[in-house]
DRENNURO-526777 format. One record per residue (C-alpha): x, y negated, z negated; residue in three letters; residue number from 1. Coordinates in steps of 0.5 Angstrom, whole numbers, plus 2048, in hexadecimal, padded with zeros to 3 digits. Example, Ala and Ser with C-alpha at 12.3 -4.5 7.8 and 13.67 -1.06 7.14 Angstrom:
NODE    px    py    pz     r     k
NODE   819   809   7F0   ALA     1
NODE   81B   802   7F2   SER     2
This chain:
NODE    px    py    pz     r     k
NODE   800   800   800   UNK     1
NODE   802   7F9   801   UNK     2
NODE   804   7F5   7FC   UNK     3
NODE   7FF   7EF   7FE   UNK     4
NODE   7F9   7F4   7FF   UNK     5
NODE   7FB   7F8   7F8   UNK     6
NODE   7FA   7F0   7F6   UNK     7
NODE   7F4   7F0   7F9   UNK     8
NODE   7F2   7F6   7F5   UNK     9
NODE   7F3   7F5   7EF   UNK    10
NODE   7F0   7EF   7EF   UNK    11
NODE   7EA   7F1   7F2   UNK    12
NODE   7E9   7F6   7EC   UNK    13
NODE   7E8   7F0   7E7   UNK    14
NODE   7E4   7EA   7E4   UNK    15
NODE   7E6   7E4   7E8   UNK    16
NODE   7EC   7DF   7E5   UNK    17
NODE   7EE   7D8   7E8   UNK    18
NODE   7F5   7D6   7E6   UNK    19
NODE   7F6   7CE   7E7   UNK    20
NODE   7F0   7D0   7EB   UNK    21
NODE   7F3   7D6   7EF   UNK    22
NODE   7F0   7DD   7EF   UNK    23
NODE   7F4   7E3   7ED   UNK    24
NODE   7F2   7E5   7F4   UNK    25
NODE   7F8   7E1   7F7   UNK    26
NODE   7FC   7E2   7F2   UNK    27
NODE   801   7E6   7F7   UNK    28
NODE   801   7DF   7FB   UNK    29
NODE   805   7DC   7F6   UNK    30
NODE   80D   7DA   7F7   UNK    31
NODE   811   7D4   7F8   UNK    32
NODE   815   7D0   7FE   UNK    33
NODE   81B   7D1   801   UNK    34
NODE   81B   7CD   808   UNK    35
NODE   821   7CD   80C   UNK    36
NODE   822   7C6   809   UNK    37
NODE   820   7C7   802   UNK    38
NODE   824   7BE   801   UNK    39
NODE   81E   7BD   805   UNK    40
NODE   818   7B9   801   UNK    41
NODE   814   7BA   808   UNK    42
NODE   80D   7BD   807   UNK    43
NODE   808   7C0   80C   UNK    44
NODE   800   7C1   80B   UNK    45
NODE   7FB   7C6   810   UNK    46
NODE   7F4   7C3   812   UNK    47
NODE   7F1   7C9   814   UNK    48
NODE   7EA   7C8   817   UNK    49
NODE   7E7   7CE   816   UNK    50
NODE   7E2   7D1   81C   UNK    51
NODE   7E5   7CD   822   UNK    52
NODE   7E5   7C6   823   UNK    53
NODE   7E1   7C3   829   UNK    54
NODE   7E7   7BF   82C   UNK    55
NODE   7E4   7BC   831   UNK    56
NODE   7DF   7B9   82C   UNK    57
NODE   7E6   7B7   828   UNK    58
NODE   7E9   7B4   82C   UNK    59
NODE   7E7   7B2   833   UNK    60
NODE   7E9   7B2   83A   UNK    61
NODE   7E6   7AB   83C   UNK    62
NODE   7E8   7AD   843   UNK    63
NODE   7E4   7B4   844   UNK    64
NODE   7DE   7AF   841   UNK    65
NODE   7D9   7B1   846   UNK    66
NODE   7DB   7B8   848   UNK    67
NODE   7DA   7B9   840   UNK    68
NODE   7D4   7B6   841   UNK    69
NODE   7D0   7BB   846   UNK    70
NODE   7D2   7C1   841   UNK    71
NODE   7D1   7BF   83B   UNK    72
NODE   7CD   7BA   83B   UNK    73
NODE   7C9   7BB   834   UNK    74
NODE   7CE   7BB   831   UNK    75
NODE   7D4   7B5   834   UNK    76
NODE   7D4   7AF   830   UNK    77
NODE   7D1   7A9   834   UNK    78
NODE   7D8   7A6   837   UNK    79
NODE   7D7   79F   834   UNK    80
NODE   7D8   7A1   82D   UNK    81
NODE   7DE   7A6   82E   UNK    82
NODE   7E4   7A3   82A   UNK    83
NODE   7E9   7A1   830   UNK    84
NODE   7F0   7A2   82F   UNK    85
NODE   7F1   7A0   836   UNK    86
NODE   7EC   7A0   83D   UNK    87
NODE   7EE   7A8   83D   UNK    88
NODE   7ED   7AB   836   UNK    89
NODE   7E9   7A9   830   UNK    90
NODE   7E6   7AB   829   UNK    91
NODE   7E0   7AE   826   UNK    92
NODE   7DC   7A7   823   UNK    93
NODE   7DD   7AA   81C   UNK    94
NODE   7E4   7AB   81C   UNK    95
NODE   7E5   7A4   81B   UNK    96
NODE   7EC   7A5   816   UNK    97
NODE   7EF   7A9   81B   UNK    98
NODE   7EE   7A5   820   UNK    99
NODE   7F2   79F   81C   UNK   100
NODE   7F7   7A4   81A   UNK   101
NODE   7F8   7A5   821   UNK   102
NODE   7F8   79D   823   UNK   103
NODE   7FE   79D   81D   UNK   104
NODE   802   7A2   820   UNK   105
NODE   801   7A7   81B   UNK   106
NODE   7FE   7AD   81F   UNK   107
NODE   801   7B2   824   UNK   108
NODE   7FB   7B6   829   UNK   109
NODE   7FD   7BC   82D   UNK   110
NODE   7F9   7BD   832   UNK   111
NODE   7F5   7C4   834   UNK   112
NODE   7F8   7C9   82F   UNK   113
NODE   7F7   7D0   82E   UNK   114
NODE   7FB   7D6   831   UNK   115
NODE   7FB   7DC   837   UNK   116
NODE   7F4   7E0   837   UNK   117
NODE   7F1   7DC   832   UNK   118
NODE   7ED   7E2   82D   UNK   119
NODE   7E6   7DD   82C   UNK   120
NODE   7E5   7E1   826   UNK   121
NODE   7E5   7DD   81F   UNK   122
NODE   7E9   7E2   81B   UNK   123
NODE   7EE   7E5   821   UNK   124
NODE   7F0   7DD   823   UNK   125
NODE   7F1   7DB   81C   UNK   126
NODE   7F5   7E0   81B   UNK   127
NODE   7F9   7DF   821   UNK   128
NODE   7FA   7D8   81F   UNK   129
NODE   7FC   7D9   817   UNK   130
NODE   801   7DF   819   UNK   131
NODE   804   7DB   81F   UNK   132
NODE   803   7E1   823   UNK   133
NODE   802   7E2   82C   UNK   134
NODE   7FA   7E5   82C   UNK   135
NODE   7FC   7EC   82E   UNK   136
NODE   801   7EC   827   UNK   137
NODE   7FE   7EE   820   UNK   138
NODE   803   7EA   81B   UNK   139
NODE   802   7EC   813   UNK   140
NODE   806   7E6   811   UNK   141
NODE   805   7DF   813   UNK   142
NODE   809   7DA   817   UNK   143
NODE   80B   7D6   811   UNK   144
NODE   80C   7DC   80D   UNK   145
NODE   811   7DF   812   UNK   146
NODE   816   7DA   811   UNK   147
NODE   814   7DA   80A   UNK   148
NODE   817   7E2   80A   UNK   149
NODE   81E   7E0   80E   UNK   150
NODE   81F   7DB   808   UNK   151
NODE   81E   7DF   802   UNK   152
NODE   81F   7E7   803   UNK   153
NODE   81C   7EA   7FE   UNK   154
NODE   817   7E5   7FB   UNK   155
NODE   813   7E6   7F7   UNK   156
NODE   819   7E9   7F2   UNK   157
NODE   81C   7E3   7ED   UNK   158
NODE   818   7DD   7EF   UNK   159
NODE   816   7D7   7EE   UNK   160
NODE   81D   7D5   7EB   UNK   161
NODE   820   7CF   7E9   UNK   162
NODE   821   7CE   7F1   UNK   163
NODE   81A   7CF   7F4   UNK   164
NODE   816   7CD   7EE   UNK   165
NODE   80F   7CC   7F2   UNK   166
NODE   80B   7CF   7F6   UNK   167
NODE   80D   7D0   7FD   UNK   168
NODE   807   7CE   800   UNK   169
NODE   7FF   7CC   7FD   UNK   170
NODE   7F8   7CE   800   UNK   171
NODE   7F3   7C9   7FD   UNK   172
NODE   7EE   7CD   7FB   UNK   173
NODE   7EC   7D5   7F9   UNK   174
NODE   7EF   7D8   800   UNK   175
NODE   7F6   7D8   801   UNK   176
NODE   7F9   7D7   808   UNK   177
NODE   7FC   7DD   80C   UNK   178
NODE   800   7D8   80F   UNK   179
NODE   805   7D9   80A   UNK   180
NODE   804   7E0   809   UNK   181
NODE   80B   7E4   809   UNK   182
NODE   80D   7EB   809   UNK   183
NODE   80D   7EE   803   UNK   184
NODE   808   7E7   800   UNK   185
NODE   804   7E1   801   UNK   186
NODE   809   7DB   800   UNK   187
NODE   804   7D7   7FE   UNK   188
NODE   7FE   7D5   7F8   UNK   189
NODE   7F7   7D3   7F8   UNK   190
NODE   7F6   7CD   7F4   UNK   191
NODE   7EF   7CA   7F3   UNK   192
NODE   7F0   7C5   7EB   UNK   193
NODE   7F7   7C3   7EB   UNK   194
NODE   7F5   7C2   7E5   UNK   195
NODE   7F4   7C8   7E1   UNK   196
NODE   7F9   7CC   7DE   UNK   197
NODE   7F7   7D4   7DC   UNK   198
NODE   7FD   7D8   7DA   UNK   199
NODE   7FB   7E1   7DD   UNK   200
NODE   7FD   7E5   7D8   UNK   201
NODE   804   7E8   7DA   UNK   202
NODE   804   7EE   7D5   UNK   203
NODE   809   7F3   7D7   UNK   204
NODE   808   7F8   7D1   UNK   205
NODE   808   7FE   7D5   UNK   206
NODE   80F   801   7D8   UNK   207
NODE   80E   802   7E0   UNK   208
NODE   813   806   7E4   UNK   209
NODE   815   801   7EA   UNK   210
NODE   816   807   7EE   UNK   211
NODE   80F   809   7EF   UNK   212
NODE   80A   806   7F4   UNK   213
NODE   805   805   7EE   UNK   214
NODE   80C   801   7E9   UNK   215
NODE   80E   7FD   7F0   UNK   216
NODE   807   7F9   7F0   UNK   217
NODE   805   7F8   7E9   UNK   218
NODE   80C   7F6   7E9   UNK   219
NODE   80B   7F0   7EF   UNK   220
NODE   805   7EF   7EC   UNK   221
NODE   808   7ED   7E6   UNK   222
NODE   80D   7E9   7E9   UNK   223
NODE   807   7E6   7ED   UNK   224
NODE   803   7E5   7E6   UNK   225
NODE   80A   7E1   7E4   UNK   226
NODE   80B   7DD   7EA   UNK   227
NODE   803   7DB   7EA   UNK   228
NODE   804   7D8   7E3   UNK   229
NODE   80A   7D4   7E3   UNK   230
NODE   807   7D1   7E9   UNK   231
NODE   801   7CF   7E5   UNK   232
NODE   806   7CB   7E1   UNK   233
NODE   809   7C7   7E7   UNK   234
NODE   803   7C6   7EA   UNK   235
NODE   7FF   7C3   7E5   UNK   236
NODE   806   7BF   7E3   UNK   237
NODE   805   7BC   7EA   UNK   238
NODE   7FE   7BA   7EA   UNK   239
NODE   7FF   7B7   7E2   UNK   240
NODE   805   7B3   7E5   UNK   241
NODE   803   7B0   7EC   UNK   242
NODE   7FE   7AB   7EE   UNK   243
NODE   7F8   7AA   7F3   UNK   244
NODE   7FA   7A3   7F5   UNK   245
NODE   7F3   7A2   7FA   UNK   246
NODE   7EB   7A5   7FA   UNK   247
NODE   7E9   7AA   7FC   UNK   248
NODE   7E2   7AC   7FE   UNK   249
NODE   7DF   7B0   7F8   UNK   250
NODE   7DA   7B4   7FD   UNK   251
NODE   7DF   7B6   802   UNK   252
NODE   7E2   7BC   801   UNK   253
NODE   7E8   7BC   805   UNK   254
NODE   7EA   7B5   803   UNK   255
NODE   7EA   7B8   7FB   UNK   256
NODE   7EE   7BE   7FE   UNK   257
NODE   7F3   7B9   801   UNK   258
NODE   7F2   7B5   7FB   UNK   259
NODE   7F5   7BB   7F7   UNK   260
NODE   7FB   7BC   7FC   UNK   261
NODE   7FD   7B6   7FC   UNK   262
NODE   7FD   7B5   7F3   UNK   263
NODE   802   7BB   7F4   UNK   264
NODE   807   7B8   7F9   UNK   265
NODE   807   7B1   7F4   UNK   266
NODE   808   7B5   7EE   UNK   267
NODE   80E   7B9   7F1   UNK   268
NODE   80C   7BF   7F2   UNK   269
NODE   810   7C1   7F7   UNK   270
NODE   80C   7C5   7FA   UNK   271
NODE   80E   7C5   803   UNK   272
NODE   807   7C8   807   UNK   273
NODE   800   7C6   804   UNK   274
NODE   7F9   7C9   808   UNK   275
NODE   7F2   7C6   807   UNK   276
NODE   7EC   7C9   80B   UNK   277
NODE   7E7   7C5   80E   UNK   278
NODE   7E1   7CA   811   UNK   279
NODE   7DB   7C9   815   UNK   280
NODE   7DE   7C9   81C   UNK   281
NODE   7DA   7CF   81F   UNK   282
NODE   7D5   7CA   822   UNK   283
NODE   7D1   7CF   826   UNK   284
NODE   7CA   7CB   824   UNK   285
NODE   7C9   7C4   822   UNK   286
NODE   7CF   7C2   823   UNK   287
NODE   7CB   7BB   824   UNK   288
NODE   7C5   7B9   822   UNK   289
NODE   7BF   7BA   829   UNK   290
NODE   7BF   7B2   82C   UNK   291
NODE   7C4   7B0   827   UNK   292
NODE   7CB   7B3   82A   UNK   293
NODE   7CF   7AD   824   UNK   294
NODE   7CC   7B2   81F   UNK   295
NODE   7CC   7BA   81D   UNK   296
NODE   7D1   7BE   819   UNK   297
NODE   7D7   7BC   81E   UNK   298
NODE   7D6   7B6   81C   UNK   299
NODE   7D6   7B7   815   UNK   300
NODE   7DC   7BB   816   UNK   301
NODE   7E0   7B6   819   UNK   302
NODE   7DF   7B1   814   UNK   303
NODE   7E0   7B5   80E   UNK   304
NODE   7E7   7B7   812   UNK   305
NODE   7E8   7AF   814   UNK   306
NODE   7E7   7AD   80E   UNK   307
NODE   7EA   7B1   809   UNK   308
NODE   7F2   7B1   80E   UNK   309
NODE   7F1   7A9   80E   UNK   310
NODE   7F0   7A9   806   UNK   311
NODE   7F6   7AE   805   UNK   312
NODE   7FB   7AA   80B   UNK   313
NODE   7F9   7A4   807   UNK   314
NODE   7FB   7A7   800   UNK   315
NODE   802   7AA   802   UNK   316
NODE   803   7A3   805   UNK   317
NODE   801   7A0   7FF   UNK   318
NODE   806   7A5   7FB   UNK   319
NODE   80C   7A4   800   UNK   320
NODE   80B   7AB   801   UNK   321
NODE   808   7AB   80A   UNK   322
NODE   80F   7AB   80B   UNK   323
NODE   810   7B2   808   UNK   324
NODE   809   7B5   80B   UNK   325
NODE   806   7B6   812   UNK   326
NODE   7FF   7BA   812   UNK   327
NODE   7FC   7BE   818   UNK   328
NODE   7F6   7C1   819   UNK   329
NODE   7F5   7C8   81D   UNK   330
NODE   7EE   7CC   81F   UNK   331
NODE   7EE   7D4   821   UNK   332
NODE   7EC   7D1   828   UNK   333
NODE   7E7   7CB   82B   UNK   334
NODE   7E1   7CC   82E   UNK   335
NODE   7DF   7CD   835   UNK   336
NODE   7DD   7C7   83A   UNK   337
NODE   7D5   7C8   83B   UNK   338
NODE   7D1   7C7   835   UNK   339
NODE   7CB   7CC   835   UNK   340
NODE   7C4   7CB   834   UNK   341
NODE   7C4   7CA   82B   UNK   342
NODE   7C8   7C3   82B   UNK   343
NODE   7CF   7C7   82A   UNK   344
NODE   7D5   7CB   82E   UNK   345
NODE   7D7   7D1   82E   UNK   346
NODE   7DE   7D5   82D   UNK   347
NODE   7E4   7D3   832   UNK   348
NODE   7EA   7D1   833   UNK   349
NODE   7F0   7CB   832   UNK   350
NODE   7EF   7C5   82E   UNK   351
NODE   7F2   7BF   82C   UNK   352
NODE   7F8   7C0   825   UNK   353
NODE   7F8   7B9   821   UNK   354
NODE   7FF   7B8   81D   UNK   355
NODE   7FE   7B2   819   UNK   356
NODE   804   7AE   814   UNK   357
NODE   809   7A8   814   UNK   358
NODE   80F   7AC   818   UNK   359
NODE   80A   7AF   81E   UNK   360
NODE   80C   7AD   825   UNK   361
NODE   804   7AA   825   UNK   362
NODE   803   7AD   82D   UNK   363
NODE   800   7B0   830   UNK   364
NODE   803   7B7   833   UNK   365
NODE   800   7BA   83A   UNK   366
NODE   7FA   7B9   83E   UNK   367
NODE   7F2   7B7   83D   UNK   368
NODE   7F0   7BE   83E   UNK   369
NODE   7EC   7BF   846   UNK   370
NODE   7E5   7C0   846   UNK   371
NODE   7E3   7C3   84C   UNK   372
NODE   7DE   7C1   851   UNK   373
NODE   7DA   7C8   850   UNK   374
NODE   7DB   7CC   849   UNK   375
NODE   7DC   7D3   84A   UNK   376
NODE   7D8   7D7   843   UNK   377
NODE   7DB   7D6   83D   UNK   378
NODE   7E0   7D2   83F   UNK   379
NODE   7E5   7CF   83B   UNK   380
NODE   7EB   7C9   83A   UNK   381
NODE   7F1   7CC   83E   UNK   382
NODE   7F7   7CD   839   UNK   383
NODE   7FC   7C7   83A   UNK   384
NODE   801   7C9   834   UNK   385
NODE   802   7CF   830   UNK   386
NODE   800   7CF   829   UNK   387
NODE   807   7D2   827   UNK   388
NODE   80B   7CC   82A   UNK   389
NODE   807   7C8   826   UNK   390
NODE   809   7CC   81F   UNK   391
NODE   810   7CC   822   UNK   392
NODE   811   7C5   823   UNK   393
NODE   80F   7C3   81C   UNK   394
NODE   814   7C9   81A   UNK   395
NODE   819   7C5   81E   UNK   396
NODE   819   7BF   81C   UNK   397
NODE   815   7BE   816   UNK   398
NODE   819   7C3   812   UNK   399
NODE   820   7C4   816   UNK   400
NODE   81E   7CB   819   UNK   401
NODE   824   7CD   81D   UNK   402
NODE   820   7CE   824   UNK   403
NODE   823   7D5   825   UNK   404
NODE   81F   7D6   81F   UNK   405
NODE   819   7D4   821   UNK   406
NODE   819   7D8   828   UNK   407
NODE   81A   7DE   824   UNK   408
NODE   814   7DD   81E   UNK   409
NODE   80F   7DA   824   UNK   410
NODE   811   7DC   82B   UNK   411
NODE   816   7DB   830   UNK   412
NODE   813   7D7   834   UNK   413
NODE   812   7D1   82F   UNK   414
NODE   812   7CA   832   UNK   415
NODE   814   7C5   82D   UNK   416
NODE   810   7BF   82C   UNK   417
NODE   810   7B8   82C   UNK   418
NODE   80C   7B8   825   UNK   419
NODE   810   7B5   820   UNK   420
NODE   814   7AF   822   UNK   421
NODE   818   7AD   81C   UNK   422
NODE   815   7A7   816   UNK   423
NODE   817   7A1   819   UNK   424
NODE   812   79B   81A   UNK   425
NODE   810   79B   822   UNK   426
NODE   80C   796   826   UNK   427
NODE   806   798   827   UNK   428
NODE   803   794   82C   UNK   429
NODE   809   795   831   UNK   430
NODE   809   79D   830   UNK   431
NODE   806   7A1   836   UNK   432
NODE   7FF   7A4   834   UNK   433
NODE   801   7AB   838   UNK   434
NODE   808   7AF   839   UNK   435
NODE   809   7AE   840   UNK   436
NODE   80B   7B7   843   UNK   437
NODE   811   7B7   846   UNK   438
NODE   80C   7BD   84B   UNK   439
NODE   808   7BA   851   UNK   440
NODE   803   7C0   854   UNK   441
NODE   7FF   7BF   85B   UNK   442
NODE   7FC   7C6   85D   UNK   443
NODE   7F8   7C8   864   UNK   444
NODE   7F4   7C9   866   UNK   445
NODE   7EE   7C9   861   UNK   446
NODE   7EA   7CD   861   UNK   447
NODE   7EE   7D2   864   UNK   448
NODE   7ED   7D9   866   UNK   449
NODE   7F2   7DE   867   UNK   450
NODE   7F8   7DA   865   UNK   451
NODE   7FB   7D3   862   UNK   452
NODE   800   7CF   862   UNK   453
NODE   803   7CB   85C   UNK   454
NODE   808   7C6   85C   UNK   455
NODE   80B   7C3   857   UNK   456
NODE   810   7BF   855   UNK   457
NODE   814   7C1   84F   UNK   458
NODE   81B   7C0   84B   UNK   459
NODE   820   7C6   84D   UNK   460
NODE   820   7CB   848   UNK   461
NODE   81C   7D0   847   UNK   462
NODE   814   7D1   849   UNK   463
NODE   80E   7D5   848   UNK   464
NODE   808   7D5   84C   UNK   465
NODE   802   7D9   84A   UNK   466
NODE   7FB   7D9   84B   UNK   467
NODE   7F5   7D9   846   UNK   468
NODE   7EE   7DA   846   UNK   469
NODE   7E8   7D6   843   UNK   470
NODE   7E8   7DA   83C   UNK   471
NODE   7F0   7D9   83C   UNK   472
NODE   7F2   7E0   83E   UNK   473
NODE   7F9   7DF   842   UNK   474
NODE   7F7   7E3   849   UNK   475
NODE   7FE   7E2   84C   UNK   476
NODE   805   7E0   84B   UNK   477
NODE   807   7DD   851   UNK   478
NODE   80E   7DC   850   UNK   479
NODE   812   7DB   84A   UNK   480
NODE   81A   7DA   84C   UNK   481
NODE   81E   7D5   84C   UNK   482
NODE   81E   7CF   851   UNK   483
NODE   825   7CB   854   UNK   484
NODE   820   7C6   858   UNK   485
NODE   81B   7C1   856   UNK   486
NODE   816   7C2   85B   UNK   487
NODE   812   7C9   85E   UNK   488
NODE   80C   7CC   861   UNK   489
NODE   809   7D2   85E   UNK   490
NODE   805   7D6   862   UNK   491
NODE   800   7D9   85E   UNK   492
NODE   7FC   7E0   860   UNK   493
NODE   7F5   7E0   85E   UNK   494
NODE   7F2   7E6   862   UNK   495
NODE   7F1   7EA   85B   UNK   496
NODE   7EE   7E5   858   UNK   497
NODE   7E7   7E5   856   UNK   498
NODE   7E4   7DE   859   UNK   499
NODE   7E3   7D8   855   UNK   500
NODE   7E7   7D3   850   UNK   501
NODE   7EE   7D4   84D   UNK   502
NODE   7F3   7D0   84B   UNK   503
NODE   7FB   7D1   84D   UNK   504
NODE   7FF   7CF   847   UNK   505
NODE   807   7CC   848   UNK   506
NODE   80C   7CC   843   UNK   507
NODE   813   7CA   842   UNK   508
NODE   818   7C9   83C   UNK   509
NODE   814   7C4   83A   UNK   510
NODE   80E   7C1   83E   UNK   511
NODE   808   7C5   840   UNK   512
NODE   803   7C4   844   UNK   513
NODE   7FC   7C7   846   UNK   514
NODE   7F7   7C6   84C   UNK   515
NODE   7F0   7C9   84F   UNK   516
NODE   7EF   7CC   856   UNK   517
NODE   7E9   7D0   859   UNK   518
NODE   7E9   7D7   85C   UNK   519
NODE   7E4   7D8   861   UNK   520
């Protein structure tokens, strides 16, 4: 038996206790934080919005309005009211915060992120997104806890110590993130009062023979019982010592689970990754209101998600803590292009990523996503960027992984990203709103038939092509080598594709870009 499911086990088998408001069922997710940097005081907080968000209700594409408009017409918000943050993309009206920290330079979004043949299930994709794994894989670690297991072989053995004192990592709440989850243990805790200081018993009268299964894991539980409790005590130490320095709304649940994260960091804790959860997203129905797209529960999402990053982005400056912590917000998959007929939309593809913080690169990355003129069944946003290239960049440049590193924890084809710039103060007012692609595609003829041809314009080195169906499955690598010249035409057989639409995908070292063709 596993050591996390003999855990599991255990505390299944008896009455419920909260320790600083962590039940005993995710006791085995406790350790502490051992960054390839440990000097390093830089903090990182997952948004995970739980169902898959509507990016396109999110973050608008301005340009594709009209397209949008004779598929989802129910449902769009009427133009005059999108938050524009310039003539080709705008906000949701209720993301007002968000827009602000976008204006101010705070805020970084990745277009049209999701992975090769996207699962549209909720329990699959999300599990492909904690573990950081290809769809055709089955990881039991997640992408954090890997590099967490190359940093401390042999954990949980002789932690906390004087070194790593803290949690590595906090779930706000009663569930702990399978982002960090290790090998052998979970490199997390669940907190939900800060507060609260409860001490389990770590009675150890009875003499176990280590050597047996049964000695092995009521010797990790004890071990486990023992870490719980004396990060109880840093715990509650932090939140007695930090401060709040602005309000919060008192009915936003999110915001107070911020709040919480945010006392901890002031307090000192020195805790590195922090997870909150927002749930609701799967808007299959009554996304809005009938005759009042402004209102419904997507709306209401967004708001408590605006309100509740912009109350913790203002607290960190307030503190002089925004220099030390970016934000980003992740969604198992977002949501297909038409609505359907009860006011919402079903499970789909890519959606936007939003990193917010004082030390983002306050971009755009990658395209508008392409709405086409005829929408096959179910079609979803095609896949600009791989999720992991994402993760991998944050690993990169916020906490110093060595990029040989991250290629071997995520995938080899790791793109690095310009997500995070530095700490500097920039002009906003003179930044450009979008990353101009070093990739210029054209491609003929459209609809095709029996062959296309693509021409592209890309930096030498190497090139990969491929082409995707509606519903995210990669149907063909066209190529995948390695390019002396910057101009090429591909031809492209299409003669074993069933007719309809696709989406031919070009990516090189670090650009990509995706485009959408007919089969006739």
């Amino acid at each position: 038996m596993k050591r996390r499911h003999f855990i599991q086990a255990a505390a299944s088998s008896t009455i419920p206790i909260l320790v600083n408001g962590m039940s005993v069922s995710s006791i085995r997710k406790s350790s502490v934080f051992n960054f390839i940097n440990n000097d390093s005081d830089r903090v990182l907080v997952l948004i995970q919005l739980n169902g898959g968000n509507d990016g396109l209700s999110t973050i608008l594409p301005i340009d594709q309005y009209d397209r949008l408009a004779n598929v989802r017409s129910n449902i769009l918000i009427p133009e005059s009211s999108i938050l524009k943050a310039n003539d080709s993309l705008g906000f949701h009206p209720t993301m007002s915060g968000i827009k602000s920290l976008h204006d101010n330079g705070k805020m970084n979004i990745v277009q049209s992120v999701g992975y090769p043949n996207q699962n549209r299930s909720h329990f699959r994709s999300t599990d492909i997104w904690t573990s950081g794994s290809a769809a055709e894989d089955v990881y039991d670690t997640g992408w954090l806890g890997r590099h967490f297991d190359n940093q401390h072989p042999g954990f949980p053995e002789n932690f906390p110590n004087s070194d790593f004192p803290d949690p590595i990592a906090i779930s706000i709440g009663y569930i702990v993130s399978e982002t960090c989850q290790g090998i052998s243990s979970n490199f997390g805790s669940t907190v939900n009062d800060p507060f609260a200081e409860t001490n389990l018993s770590e009675s150890e009268d009875e003499i176990l023979d280590i050597n047996t299964c049964f000695g092995k894991e009521v010797s990790f539980l004890r071990t486990a019982i023992k870490q719980t409790n004396e990060y109880s005590e840093q715990i509650s130490r932090a939140a007695n010592l930090g401060s709040n320095m602005v309000g919060y709304p008192d009915t936003n649940n999110l915001a107070q689970r911020l709040k919480t994260v945010s006392l901890l960091i002031s307090g000192g804790l020195k805790t590195k990754v922090y997870v909150v959860s927002l749930g609701g997203f799967d808007t299959h129905a009554d996304q809005v209101l009938d005759g009042s797209p402004l209102e419904g529960e997507h709306s209401a999402l967004l708001s408590e998600l605006s309100e509740a990053i912009t109350a913790f982005q203002n607290d960190l400056v307030a503190q002089g803590n925004d220099k030390r912590v970016i934000s980003m917000t992740f969604s198992e998959f977002g949501r297909q292009i038409a609505s359907n007929f009860s006011l919402g939309t079903d499970h789909g593809t890519a959606a936007p990523m939003m990193i917010f913080g004082s030390c983002v690169n306050p971009v755009v990355i990658g395209d508008n996503p392409e709405i086409g003129e005829k929408l096959e069944p179910q079609e979803g946003v095609p896949m600009q960027y791989d999720f992991r290239s994402v993760y991998g960049t944050v690993l990169m440049d916020w906490f110093d992984v060595p990029e040989a590193e991250v290629k071997n924890l995520l995938f080899e084809d790791f793109q690095h990203l310009p997500i995070i710039q530095g700490c500097e103060e920039i002009d906003t007012s003179t930044s450009e709103p979008l990353i101009t692609d070093s990739i210029i595609l054209d491609h003929y003829p459209n609809p095709a038939q029996d062959w296309l041809h693509i021409q592209m314009t890309v930096p030498k080195g190497r090139v990969r092509v491929s082409i995707f169906d509606t519903i995210g499955h990669e149907v063909r690598i066209v190529c995948d080598k390695t390019f002396n010249k910057n101009t090429h035409t591909i031809p492209v057989p299409l003669h074993d594709l069933v007719p309809g639409n696709y989406f031919y995908r070009v990516q090189t070292k670090h650009h990509v870009k995706t485009k959408g063709f007919v089969k006739i």
